[in-house]
C-alpha positions in Angstrom: -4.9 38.7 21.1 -5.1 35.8 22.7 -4.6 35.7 27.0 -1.4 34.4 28.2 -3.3 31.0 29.5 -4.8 30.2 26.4 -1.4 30.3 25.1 0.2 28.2 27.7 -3.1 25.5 27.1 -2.0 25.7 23.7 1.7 25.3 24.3 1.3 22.5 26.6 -1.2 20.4 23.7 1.2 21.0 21.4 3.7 19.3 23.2 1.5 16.5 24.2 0.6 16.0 20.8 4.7 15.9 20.0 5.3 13.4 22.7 2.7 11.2 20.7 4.0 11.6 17.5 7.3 10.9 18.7 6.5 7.5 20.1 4.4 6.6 17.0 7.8 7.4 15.1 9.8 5.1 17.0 7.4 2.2 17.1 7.1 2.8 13.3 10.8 2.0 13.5 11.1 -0.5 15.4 8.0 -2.4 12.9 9.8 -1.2 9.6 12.9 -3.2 9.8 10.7 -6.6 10.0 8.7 -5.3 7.7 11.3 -4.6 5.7 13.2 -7.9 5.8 10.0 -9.8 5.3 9.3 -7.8 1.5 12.9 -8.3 0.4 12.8 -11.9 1.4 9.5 -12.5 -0.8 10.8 -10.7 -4.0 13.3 -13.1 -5.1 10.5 -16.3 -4.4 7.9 -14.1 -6.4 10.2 -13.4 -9.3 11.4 -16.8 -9.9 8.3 -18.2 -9.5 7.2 -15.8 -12.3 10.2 -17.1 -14.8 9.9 -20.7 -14.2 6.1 -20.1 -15.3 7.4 -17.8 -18.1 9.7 -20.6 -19.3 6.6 -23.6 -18.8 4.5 -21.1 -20.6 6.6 -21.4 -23.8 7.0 -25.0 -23.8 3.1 -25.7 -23.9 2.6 -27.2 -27.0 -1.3 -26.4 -27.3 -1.4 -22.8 -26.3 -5.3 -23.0 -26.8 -5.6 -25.9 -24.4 -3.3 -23.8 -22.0 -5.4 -22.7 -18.2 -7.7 -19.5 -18.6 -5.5 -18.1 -15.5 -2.2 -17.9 -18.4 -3.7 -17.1 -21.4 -7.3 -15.0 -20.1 -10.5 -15.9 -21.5 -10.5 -14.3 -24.6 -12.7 -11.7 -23.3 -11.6 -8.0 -22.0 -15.0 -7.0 -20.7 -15.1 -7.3 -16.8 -12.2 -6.0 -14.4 -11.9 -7.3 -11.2 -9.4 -4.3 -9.1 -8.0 -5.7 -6.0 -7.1 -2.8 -3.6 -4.9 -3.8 -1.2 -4.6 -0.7 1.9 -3.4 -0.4 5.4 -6.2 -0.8 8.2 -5.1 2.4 10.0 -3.9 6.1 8.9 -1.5 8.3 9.8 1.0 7.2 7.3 1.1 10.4 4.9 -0.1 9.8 1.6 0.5 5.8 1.4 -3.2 4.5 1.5 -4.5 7.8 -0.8 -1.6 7.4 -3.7 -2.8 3.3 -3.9 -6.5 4.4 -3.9 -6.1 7.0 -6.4 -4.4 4.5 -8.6 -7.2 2.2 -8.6 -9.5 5.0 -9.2 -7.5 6.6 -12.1 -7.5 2.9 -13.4 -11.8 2.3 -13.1 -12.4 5.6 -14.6 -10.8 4.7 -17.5 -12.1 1.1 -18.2 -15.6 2.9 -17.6 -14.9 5.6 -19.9 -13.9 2.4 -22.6 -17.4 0.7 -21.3 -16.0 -1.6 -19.5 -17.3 -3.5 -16.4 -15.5 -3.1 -12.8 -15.5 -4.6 -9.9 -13.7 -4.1 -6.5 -12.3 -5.8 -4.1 -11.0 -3.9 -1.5 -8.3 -5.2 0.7 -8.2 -2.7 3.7 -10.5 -0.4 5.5 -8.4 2.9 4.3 -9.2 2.0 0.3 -12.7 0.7 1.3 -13.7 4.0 2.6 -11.8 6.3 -0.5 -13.3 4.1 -2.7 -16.8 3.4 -1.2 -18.3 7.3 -2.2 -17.5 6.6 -5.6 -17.7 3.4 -6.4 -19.9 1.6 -3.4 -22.1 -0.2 -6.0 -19.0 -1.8 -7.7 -17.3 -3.2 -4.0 -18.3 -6.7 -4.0 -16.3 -7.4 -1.2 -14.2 -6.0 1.6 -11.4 -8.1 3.3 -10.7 -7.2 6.8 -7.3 -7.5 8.2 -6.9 -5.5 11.2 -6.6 -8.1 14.0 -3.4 -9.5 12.1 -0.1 -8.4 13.8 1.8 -10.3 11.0 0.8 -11.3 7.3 1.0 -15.0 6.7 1.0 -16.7 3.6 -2.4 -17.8 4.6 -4.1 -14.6 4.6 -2.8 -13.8 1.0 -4.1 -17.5 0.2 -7.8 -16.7 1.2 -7.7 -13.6 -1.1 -6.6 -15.4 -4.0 -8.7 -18.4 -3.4 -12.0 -16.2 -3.2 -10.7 -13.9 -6.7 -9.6 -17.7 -8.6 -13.7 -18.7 -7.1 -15.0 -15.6 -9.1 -12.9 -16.6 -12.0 -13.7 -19.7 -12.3 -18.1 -18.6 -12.2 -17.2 -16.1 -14.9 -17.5 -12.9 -12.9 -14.5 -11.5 -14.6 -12.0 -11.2 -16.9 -9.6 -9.8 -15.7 -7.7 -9.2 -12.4 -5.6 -6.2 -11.3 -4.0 -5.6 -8.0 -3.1 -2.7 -6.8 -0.6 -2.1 -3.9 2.7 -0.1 -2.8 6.2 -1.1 -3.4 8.3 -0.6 -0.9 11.6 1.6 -2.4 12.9 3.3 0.8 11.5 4.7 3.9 10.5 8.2 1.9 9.4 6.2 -1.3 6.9 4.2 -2.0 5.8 3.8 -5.1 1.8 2.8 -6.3 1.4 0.0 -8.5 -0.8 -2.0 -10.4 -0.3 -5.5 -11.3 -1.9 -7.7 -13.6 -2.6 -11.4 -11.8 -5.2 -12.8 -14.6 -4.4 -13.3 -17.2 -0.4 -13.5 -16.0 1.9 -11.1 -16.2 5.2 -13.2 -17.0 9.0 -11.5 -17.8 10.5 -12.4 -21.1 11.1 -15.8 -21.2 14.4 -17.3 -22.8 12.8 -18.1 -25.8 11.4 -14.4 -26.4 15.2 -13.3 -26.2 16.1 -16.0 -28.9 17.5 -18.6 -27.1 16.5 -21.7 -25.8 13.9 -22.1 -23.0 16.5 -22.4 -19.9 17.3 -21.2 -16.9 19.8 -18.6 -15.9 22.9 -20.4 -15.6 21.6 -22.2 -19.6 20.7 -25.4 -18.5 17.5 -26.8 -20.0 14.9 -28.4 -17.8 13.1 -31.5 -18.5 9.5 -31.1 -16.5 7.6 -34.3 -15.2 4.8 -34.6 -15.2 4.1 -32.2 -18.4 4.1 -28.3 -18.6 0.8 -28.6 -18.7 -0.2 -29.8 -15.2 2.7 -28.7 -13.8 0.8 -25.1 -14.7 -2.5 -26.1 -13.6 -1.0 -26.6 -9.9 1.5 -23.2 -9.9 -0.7 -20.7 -11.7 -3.0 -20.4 -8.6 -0.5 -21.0 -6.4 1.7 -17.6 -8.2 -2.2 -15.6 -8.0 -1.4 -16.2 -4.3 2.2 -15.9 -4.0 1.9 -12.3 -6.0 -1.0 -11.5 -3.5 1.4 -12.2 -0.5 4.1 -10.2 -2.0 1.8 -7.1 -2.4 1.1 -7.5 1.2 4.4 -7.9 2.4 5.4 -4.9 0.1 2.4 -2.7 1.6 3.3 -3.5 5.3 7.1 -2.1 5.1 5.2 0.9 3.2 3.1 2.1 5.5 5.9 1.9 8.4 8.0 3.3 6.2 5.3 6.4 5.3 4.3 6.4 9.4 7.7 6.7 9.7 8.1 9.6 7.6 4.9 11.4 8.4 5.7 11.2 12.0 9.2 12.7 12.0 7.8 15.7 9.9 4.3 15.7 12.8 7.3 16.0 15.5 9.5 18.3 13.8 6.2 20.9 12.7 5.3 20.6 16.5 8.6 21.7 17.6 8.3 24.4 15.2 4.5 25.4 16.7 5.9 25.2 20.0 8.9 27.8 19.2 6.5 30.1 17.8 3.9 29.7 20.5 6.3 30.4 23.2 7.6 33.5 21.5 4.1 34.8 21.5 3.7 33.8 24.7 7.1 35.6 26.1 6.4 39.0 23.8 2.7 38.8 25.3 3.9 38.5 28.7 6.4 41.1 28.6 4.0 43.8 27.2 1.7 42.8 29.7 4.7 43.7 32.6 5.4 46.9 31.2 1.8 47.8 30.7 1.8 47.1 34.7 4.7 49.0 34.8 3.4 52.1 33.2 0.6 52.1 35.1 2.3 51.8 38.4 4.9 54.6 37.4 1.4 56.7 36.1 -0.2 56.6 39.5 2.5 57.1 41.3 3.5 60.7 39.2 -0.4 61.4 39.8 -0.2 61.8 43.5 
């Protein structure tokens, strides 16, 4: 049985640890509604910018002529995975669900004999992924001296995967990151930047190619360069999103994982001073027996 001051060591710990927790829980907070704002203001730019490429995309007129970056090269042989991850822990299972993604994902283009390659975006997916698949990393992006995600760190990343691209390294490009849902959701997913990934165009549904209120578009120049300068630009754009997403994530899953922290503490420190009252009361009447013992004895 433990002594009543290891109990109160331990008591006292426990609440230090709670005091802790708590203030991680309220700066998580305090981050997640910028966070937040900042995802939900990059989904509707993202999404458009996927349907107006959707609707170019079915008004090329030489789909064989069309960039590599809409249509692919032809080839399904070498995956590049980009991993996108927070720089620090202590968000529950956020970094672990992405990185288990990505691994479920390389397993099983290496079980088909496919090639993979990783790009880690991250130090929490580097080092989940590293045991594994070390020999496949072929780069790791650092981003923990950046307080806020600009456009221009999402541009870097997708100017160094459109440089691989464009030497041949791969074929195609997935990225992996977490969507932000709610502060108790996120959810993992994988998106495909190369070749595209484009919503059903206007065209697919029957109709003519056009916007949403039906209005066709007349493009100058042609839907051909016009694609040549916003393909790379959406690689970077979807990047940016994912970034965005992952940030409200993991305040939202610090959030989360904190509150449960200081609520199991305040449970442990229940319990602990319970044992410590029960232990200090037999203790007294031990005293007390002994005291009444010696005095009957004389």
């Amino acid at each position: 049985m433990p002594s009543l001051k290891d109990l109160k060591n331990r008591i006292n710990s426990v609440k230090a640890t709670q005091k802790i927790t708590k203030a991680m829980q309220m700066v998580a907070a305090a981050k997640l509604r910028r966070a937040q704002e900042a995802a939900e203001a990059a989904r509707p730019y993202a999404e458009r910018m996927d349907r107006i490429i959707a609707n170019l995309a079915a008004r090329v007129n030489d789909p064989a002529s069309a960039s590599p970056i809409l249509v692919g090269t032809g080839r399904d042989e070498t995956h590049l995975l980009i991993v996108a991850t927070a720089e620090r822990g202590l968000c529950g299972g956020f970094n672990s669900n992405i990185a288990r993604l990505a691994r479920d994902h390389a397993r099983g283009l290496l079980a088909e004999g496919k090639t993979v390659k990783l790009l880690c975006v991250g130090r929490k997916g580097f080092d989940a992924l590293k045991r594994e698949f070390g020999d496949m990393i072929v780069d790791r992006i650092d981003l923990k001296e950046v307080k806020a995600v600009e456009f221009e760190h999402a541009r870097a990343i997708g100017e160094k995967a459109l440089a691989m691209f464009d030497r041949g390294e791969f074929d195609v490009c997935t990225l992996f990151f977490s969507e932000f849902r709610s502060v108790i959701r996120q959810v993992p997913t994988a998106l495909r930047l190369i070749p595209a990934t484009l919503p059903e165009s206007a065209e697919d549904k029957g109709g003519e190619p056009a916007g949403e209120s039906g209005a066709a578009y007349e493009y100058e120049p042609d839907e051909d360069e016009i694609l040549r300068d916003l393909l790379p630009r959406n690689v970077s754009t979807q990047i940016f999103r994912a970034l965005l997403e992952n940030a409200a994530s993991e305040q939202g899953a610090r959030m989360a994982a904190m509150d449960n922290a200081t609520r199991n503490a305040g449970e442990m420190i229940e319990r602990l001073t319970l044992e410590y009252n029960r232990t200090r009361q037999a203790q007294i009447t031990n005293e007390l027996i002994e005291i009444i013992s010696g005095a009957e004895a004389l």
